[in-house]
C-alpha positions as a printed Julia matrix, in Angstrom:
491×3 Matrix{Float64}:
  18.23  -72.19    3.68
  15.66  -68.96    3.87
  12.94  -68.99    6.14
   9.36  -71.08    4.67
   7.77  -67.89    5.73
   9.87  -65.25    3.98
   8.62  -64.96    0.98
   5.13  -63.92    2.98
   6.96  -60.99    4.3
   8.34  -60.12    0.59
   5.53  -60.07   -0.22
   3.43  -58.12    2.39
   6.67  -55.16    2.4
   5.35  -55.01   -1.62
   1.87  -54.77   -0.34
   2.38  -51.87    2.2
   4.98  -49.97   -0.5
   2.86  -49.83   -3.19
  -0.63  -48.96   -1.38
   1.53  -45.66    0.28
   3.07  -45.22   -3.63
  -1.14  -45.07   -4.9
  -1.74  -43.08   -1.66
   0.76  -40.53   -3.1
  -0.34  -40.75   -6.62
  -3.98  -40.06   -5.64
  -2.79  -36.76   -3.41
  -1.11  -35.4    -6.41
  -4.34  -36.21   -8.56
  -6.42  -34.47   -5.82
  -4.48  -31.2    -5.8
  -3.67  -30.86   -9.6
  -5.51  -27.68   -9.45
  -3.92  -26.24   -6.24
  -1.93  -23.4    -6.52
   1.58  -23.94   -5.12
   0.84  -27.85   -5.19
   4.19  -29.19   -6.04
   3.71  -33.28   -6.98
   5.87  -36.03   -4.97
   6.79  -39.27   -5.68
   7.48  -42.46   -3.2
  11.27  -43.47   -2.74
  11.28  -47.4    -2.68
  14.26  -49.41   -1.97
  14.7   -53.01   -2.13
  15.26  -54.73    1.25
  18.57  -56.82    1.21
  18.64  -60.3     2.69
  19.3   -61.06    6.03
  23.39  -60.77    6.61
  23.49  -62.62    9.77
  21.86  -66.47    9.69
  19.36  -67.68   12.49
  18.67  -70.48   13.91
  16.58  -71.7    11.85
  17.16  -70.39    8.84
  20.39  -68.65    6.69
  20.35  -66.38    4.04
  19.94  -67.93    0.67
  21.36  -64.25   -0.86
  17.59  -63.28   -1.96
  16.24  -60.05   -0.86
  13.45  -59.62    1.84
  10.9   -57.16   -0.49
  11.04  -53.51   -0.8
  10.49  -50.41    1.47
   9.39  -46.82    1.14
  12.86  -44.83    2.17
  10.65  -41.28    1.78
   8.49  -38.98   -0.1
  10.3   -36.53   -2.04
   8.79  -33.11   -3.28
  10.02  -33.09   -7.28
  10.89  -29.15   -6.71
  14.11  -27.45   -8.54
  15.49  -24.98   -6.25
  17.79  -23.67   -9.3
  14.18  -22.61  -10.79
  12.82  -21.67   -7.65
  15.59  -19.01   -7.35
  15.2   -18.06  -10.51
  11.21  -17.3   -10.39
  12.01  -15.43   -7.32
  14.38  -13.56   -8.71
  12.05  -12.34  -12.17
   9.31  -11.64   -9.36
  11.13   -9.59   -7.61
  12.16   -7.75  -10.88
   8.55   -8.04  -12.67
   6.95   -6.32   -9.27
   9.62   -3.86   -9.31
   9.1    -2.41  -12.73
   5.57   -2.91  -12.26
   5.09   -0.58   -9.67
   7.19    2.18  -11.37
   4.7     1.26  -14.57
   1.68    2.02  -12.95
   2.67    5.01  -11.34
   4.13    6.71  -14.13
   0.7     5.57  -16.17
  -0.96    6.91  -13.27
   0.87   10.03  -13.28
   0.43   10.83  -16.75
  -2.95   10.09  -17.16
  -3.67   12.94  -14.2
  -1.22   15.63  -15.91
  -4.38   15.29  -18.84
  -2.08   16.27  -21.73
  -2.75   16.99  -24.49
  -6.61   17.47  -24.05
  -8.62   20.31  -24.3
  -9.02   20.92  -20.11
  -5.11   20.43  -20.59
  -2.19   22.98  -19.32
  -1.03   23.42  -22.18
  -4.49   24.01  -24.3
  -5.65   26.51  -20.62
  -1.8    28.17  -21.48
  -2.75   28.76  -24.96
  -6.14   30.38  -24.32
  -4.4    32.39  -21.9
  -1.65   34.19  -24.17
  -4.13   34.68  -26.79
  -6.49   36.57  -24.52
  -3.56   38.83  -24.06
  -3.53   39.16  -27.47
  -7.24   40.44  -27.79
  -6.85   42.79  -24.78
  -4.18   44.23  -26.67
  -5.74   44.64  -30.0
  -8.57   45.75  -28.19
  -7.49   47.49  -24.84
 -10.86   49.68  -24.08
 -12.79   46.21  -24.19
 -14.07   45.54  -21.14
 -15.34   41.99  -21.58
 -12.09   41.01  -23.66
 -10.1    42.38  -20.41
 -12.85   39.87  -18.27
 -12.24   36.64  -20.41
  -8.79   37.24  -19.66
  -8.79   36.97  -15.96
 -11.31   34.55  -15.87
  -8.33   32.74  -18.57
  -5.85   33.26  -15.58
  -7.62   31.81  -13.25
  -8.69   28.73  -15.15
  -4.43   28.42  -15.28
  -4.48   29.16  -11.75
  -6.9    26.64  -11.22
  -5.52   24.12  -13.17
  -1.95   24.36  -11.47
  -3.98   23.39   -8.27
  -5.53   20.54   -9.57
  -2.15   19.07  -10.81
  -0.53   19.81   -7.55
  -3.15   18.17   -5.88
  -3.29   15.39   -8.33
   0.84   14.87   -7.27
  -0.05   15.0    -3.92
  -2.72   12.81   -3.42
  -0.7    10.07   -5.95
   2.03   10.22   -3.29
   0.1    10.14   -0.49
  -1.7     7.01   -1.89
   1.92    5.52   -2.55
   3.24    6.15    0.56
  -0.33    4.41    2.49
   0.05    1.52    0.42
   3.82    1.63    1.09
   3.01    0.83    4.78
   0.61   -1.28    4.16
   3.12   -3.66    2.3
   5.71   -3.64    4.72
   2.94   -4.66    7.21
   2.35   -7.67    5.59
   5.74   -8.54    4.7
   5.98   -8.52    8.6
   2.99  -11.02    8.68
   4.32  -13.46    5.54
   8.18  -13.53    7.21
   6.52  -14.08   10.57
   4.14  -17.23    9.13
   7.99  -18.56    7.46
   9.19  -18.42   10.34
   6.52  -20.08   11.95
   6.5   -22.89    9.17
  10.2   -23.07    9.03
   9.89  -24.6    12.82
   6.78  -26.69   11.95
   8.91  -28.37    9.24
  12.0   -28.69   11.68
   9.53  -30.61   14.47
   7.95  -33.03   11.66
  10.88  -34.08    9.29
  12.6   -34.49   13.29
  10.21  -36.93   13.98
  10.26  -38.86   10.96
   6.67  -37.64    9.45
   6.55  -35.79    5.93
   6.29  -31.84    5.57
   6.04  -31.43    1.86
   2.62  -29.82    1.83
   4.04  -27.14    4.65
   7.32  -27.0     2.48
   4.7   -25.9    -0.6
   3.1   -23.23    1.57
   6.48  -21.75    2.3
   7.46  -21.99   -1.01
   4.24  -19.73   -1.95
   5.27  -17.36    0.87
   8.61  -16.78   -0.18
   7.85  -16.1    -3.62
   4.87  -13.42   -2.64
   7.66  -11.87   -0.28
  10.16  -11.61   -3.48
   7.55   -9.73   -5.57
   7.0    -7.55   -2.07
  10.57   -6.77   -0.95
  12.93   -8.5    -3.75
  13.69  -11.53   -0.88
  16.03  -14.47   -1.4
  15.67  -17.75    0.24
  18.42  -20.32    1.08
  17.8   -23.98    1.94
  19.73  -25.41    5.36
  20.5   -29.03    5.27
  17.96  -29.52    8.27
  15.23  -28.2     6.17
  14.36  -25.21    7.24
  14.88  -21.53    4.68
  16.88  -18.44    5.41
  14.89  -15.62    3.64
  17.31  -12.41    3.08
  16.41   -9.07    1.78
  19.25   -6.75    0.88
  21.61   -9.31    1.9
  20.59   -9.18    5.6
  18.4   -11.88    7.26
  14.6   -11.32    7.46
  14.19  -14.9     8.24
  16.53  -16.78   10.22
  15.08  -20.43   11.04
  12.26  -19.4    13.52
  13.63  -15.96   13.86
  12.32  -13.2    12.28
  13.32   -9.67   11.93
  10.48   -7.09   11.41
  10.43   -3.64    8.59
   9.39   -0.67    9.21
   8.72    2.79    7.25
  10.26    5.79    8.02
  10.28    9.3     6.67
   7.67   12.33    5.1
   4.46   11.27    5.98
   3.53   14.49    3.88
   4.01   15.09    0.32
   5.63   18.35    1.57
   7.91   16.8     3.63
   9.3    14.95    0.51
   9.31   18.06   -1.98
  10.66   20.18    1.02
   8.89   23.77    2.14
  11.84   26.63    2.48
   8.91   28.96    3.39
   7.68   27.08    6.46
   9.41   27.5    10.13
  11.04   25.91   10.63
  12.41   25.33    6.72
  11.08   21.79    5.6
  14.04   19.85    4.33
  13.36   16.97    1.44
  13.58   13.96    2.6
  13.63   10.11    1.17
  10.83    8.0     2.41
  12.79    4.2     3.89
  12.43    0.95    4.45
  14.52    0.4     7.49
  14.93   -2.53   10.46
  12.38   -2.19   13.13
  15.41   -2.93   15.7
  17.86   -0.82   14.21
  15.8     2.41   13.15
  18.65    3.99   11.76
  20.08    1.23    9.01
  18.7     0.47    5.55
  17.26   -2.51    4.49
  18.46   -2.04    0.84
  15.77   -3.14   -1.23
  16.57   -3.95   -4.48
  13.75   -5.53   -5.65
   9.99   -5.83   -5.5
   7.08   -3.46   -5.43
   7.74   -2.04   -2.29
  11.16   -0.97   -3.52
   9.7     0.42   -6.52
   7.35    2.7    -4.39
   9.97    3.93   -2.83
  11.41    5.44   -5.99
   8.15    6.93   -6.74
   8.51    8.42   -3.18
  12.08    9.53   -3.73
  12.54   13.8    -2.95
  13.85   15.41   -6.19
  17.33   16.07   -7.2
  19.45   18.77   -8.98
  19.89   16.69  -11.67
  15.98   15.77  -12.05
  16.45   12.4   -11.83
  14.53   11.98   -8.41
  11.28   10.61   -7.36
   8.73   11.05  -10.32
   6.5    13.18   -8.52
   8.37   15.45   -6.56
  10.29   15.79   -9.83
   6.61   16.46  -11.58
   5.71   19.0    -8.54
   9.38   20.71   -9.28
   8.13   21.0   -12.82
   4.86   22.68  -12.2
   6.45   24.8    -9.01
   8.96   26.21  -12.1
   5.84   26.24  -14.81
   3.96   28.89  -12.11
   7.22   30.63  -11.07
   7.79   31.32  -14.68
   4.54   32.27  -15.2
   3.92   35.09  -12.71
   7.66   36.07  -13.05
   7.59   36.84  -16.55
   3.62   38.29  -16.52
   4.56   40.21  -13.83
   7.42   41.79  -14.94
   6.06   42.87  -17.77
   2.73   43.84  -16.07
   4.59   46.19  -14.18
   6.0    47.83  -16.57
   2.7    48.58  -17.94
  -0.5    51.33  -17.8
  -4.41   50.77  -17.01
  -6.57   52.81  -19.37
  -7.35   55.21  -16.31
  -3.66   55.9   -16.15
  -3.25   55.94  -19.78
  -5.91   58.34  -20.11
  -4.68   60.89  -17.25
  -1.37   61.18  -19.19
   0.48   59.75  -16.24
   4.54   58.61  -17.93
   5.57   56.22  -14.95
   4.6    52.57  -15.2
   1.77   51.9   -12.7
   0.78   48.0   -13.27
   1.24   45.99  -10.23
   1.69   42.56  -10.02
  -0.92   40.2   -12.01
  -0.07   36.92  -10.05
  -0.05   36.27   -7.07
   2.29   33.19   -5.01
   1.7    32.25   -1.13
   3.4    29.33   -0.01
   6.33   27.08   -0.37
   5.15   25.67   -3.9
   4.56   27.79   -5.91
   2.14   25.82   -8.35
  -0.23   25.16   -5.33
   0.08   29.01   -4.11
  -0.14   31.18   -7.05
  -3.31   33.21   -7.91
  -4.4    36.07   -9.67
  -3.69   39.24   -8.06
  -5.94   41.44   -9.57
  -9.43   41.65   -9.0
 -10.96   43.73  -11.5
 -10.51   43.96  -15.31
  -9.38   47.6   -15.45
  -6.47   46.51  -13.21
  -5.1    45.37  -16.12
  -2.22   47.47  -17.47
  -1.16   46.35  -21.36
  -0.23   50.45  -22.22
   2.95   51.58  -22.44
   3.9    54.85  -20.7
   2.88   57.85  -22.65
   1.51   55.89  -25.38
  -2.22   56.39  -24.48
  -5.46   54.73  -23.41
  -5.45   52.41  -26.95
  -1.62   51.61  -27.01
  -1.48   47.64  -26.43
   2.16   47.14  -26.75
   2.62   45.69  -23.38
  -0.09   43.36  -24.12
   1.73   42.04  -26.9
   4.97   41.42  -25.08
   3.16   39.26  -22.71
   1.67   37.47  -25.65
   4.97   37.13  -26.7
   5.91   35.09  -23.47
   4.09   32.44  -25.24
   7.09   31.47  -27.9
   9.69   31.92  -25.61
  11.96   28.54  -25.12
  12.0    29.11  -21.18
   8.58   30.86  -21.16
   6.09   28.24  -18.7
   4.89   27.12  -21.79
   7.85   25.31  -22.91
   9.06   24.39  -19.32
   6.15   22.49  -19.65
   5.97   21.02  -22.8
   9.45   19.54  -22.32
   8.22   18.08  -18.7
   4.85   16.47  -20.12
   7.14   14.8   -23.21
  10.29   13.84  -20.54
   6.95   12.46  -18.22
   5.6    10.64  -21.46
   9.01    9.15  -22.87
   9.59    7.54  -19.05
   6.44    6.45  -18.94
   6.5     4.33  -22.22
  10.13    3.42  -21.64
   8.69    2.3   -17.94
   5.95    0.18  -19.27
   7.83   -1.65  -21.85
  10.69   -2.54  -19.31
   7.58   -3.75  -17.13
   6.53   -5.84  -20.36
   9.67   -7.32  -20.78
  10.05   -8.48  -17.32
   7.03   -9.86  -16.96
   7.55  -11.82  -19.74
  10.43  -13.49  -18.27
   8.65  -13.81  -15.12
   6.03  -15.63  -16.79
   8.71  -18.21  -18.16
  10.61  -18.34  -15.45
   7.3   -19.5   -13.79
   6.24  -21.9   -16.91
   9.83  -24.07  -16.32
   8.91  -24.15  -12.92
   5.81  -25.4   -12.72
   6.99  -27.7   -15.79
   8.91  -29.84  -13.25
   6.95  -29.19   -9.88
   2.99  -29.48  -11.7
   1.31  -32.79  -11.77
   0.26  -34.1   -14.66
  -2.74  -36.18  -14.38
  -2.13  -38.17  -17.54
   1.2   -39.43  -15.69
   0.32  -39.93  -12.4
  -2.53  -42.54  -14.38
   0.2   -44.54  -15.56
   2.29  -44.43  -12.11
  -0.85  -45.55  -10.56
  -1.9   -48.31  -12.85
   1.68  -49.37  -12.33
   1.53  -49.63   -8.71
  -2.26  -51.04   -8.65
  -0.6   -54.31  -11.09
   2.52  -54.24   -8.71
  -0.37  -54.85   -5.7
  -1.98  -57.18   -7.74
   0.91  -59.45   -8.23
   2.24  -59.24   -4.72
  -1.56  -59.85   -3.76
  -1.04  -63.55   -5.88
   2.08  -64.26   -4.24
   0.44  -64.36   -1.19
  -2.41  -66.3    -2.52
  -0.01  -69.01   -3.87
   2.31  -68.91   -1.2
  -0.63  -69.66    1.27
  -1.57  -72.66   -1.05
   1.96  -74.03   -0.57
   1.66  -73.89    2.88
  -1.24  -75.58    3.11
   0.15  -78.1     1.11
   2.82  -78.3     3.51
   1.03  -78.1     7.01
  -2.41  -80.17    6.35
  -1.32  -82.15    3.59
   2.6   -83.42    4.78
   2.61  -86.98    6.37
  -0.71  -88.77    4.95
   0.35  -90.82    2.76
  -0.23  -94.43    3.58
  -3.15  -93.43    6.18
């Protein structure tokens, strides 16, 4: 027969279960709001009777209460994957997005301070110095037109430049603390290890982990994968950032310079283009292959151009301006030269004596060109032997203004090509997003706590106390009965 006393230790083992099991439901209540909270639930296990009888008892085949076997974190890992694998996406497109918003918002087209409106204004002053070649003040609008273009080619160089050099800080700045969150895995990962060795519950470091990973998937594109002894691999390009407590640290190499990414033929020595890189602090020279996250996405912002002008955005939108100037004092000039001033005109001279009206310096030509002249008679719009009043070559430079590879159209067809990407850019973002969004929704779906729930669990596991509480109380009656009550009859 069973012990008298067992049924006081069934019923105690229910006691101790279910106060842990409302311990657990009130830490879920407490951290319903917590970001990365994920909610847990107690294991409980019966106890099976005893196998082996004693010597004062055997085992009547009735079980000895129940246990808590663990605490288990009600995580998905399928849907953790997949919410680091839309971050890494979402952050990705994201930081293309804003760049290319950023980028088109500083080329200020179409407005009135634009390019294309300064362009405009400054073929139609050719026009009026032609029409009207012996006025001085049409000949001074004109250069002070130039220069406004001039000007303005600066400003959009500079605009490039200090976009990239903005992209390539904050670059840095994210592999520095994709350093710090893969150091602080690492560091948890061996936290975890020492507690779940010893028998005590992690979950709460498990959630902070969790949280790391997934900022480090929106930073780099990383992948985790769980080891049986707890602990997380994080990858990034397939190679191991994280390996248990081991961590491998990024670095940046590359331009520092927006020049050094568009490249500078002029300079000595010759400034090559180069790609801006992630690469292994301990192996300088291999890639880490991003393929995901904002920090990979700056890094095709960063990109050198190509010859098929499919490069970084803004070396390719530097290329475009560098060809907008070239074409613009190539073709004025040519045709400037070809020209007379009015003195020259006047003195009945038959050789072409204009010089050159722009100026370039420099390896890009956008950021170098000027005007050459300095005063308004410089200017030379009079054919050769055609006299003071002849505008003809006036008009041809006017002219420059409809051509289809004139700087005008160079870039008009940039500005739309920088537009089109841009909306194509920010829809993909959109999209992605989106999915990141529910990808996030179905996790927290299964890993949130929902208050109304754990009410119920609790209330569940407050009766379950209660009753196991009575047990006690009647099974203390019967032994009273039995101790101070046995063996007084007849007394």
């Amino acid at each position: 027969m069973a012990s008298t006393f067992s049924g006081l230790g069934t019923a105690l083992s229910s006691l101790i279960a279910q106060r842990q099991a409302l311990t657990v439901a009130g830490q879920n209540i407490a951290n319903a709001n917590t970001p990365g909270y994920t909610r847990q639930r107690v294991d409980l296990a019966s106890v099976p009777g005893a196998q082996v009888p004693s010597m004062f008892a055997t085992s009547d085949g009735v079980g000895m209460g129940t246990q808590v076997t663990g605490i288990s974190r009600l995580s998905d890992q399928f849907l953790d994957t997949q919410l680091r694998s839309h971050t890494g996406t979402a952050s990705f497109l994201a930081a293309r997005a804003d760049a290319y918003t950023t980028l088109e918002t500083s080329l200020g087209e179409p407005s009135t301070t634009g390019l294309s409106s300064q362009l405009s204004t400054f073929w139609a002053g050719w026009h009026d110095v032609a029409n009207s070649p012996d006025d001085t003040a049409a000949r001074t609008v004109l250069l002070d037109d130039a220069r406004q273009v001039t000007e303005t080619l600066h400003a959009r160089y500079g605009d490039l430049q200090t976009q990239w050099q903005q992209a390539r800080s904050t670059t840095g700045t994210l592999v520095d603390q994709t350093n710090t969150l893969a150091s602080n895995v690492a560091d948890l990962n061996k936290r975890i290890l020492d507690i779940t060795n010893s028998g005590g519950s992690a979950n709460e470091l498990a959630d902070q982990r969790d949280q790391l990973v997934t900022q480090l998937s929106g930073l780099v594109g990383a992948t985790a994968r769980q080891r049986p002894d707890g602990q997380l691999d994080v990858m990034v390009g397939g190679n191991m950032l994280v390996s248990g407590d081991h961590v491998r640290q990024l670095a940046v190499s590359g331009p520092a310079a927006f020049s050094g990414a568009t490249g500078d033929p002029s300079a000595v020595p010759p400034v090559v283009a180069a790609a801006v890189r992630v690469v292994w602090a301990d192996a300088p020279t291999q890639d880490a292959a991003l393929s995901g996250g904002r920090v990979a996405g700056l890094l095709t912002v960063l990109a050198p151009p190509d010859a098929s002008g499919t490069g970084g955005m803004l070396t390719e939108a530097a290329a475009s301006l560098d060809t907008v100037a070239q074409a613009l004092a190539d073709g004025v000039n040519a045709l400037h030269r070809q020209g007379q001033t009015v003195a020259q005109a006047t003195a009945g001279s038959t050789a072409p004596g204009g010089t050159d009206f722009f100026a370039i310096s420099g390896g890009s030509a956008a950021a170098g060109i000027s005007v050459a002249l300095s005063t308004p008679d410089q200017i030379a719009v009079a054919a050769p032997g055609s006299g003071p009043l002849d505008g003809s070559v006036g008009q041809k430079i006017a002219a420059l203004a409809d051509s289809s590879s004139g700087p005008g159209a160079v870039w008009a067809a940039a500005v739309a090509q920088v537009g089109s990407m841009s909306a194509s850019a920010s829809s993909r973002s959109g999209v992605a997003e989106q999915a990141r969004a529910s990808a996030e929704t179905a996790q927290q779906s299964g890993a949130s706590v929902d208050t109304d729930e754990e009410t119920v669990s609790m209330l569940a596991f407050q009766r379950a106390y209660q009753g196991a509480a009575r047990v006690i109380t009647a099974m203390d009656e019967m032994l009273d009965t039995l101790i101070n009550r046995t063996g007084t009859v007849g007394r």
